[in-house]
N, C-alpha and C positions, 0 to 999 in steps of 0.2 A: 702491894702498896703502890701506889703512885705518886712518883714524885713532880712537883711543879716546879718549873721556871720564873722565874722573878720575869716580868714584863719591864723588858730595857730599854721599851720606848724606838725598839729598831725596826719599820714599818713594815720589814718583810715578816720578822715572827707574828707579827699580830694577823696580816694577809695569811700567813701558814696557816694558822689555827682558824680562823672567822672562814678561811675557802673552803674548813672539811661541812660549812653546813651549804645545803644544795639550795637555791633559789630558781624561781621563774626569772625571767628577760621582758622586760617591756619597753615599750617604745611609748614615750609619753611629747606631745607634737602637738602644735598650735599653727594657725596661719596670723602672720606677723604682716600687714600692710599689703595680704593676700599673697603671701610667698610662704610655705610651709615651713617652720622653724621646731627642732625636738632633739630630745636625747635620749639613748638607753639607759634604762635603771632596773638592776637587780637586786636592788635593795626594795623592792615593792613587798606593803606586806597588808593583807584584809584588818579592818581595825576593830570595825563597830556597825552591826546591823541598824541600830537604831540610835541617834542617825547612821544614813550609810556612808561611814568614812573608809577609806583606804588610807596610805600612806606612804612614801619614799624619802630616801635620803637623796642630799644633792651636796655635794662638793662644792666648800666655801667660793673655792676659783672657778667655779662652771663660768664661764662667758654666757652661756646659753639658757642655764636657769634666772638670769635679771632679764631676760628678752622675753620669759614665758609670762614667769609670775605675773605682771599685771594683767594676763590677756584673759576675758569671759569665760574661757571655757579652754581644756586641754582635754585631746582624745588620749585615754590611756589603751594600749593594744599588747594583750598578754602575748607577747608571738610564738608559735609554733614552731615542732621539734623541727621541720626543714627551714626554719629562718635565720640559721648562723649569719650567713652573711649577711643579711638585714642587721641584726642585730651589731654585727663588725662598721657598716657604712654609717650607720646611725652613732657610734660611741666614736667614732674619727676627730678627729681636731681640725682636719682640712679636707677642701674638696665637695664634692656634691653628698649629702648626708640622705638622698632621697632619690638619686638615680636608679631605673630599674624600680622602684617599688610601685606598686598600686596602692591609690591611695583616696578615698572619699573625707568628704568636709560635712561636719554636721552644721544646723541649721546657725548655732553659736560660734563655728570658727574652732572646734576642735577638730584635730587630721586623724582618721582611722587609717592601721595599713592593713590590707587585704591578706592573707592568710593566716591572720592570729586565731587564736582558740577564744579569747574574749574581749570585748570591746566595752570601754567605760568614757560616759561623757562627763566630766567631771569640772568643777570647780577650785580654785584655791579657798580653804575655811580655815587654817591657821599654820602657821609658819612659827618653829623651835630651835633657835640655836642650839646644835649638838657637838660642843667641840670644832672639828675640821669639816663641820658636815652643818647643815641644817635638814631638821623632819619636819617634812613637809605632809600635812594633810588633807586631805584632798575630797570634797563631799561628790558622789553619785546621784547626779541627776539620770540617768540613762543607760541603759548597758543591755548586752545580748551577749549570750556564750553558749560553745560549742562544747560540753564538756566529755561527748566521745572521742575528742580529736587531743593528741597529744600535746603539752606544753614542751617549750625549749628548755632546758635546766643548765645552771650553772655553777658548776662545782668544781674546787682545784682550780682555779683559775682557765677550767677550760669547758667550752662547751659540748654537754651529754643530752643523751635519751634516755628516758624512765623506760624500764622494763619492767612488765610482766610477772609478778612471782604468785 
């Protein structure tokens, strides 16, 4: 049998249990006034082929997601298993979020970084208040991917590599 816990509303039990499920890392980046502005989300999840939506959560208090949202277009960049530290400069609160990366601008003002596994030029198509979070969805105008090359995963609050089995 298994027994369950009463959900006490203590934001590390609910972190314990939501970190056993593994996610991708993405870097989701706009240019803001021609200055590159973006955040890491592992809350990225494929929605709907037709249309092509994707989708992320963003944290009511992001500073950085009211700086996105109105802008034409945001590069979504699925990063790859060597992009921890990308992924660490990019999720920072302070400091340069984009030092050291390579980075192209598509023709709309969305920022790609350079070693991801897959690249989406994407739009805002509707925005859901979620509790402490809003889902954001997000339509695919444009994309390329690398799908022999491994993604970054994020599990347990720490970042891994898929292996092999």
């Amino acid at each position: 049998m298994i027994e369950l816990e009463s959900v006490t509303g203590d934001p590390v039990q609910l972190r314990q249990a939501y970190g056993c499920f593994p996610s991708g890392v993405t870097a989701v980046c706009a240019l803001e006034d021609g200055v590159p502005v973006g955040i890491a989300a592992s809350s990225f999840t494929p929605v709907s082929m037709d249309p092509p939506l994707v989708s992320l959560c963003v944290q009511n208090t992001s500073a950085t997601w009211p700086r996105l949202r109105p802008l034409p277009r945001l590069g979504v960049s699925v990063l790859g298993q060597d992009q921890n530290a990308a992924a660490r400069r990019l999720a920072a609160k302070d400091g340069d979020r984009f030092a050291e990366l390579g980075l192209t601008r598509t023709d709309d003002g969305g920022v790609l970084v350079h070693g991801a596994v897959a690249w989406l030029d994407c739009s805002v198509h509707a925005e859901v208040p979620a509790g402490d979070h809003a889902i954001v969805l997000l339509w695919v105008h444009a994309l390329r991917a690398s799908p022999e090359d491994a993604p970054l995963v994020f599990h347990g609050s720490r970042f891994r590599r898929l292996a092999v089995v």
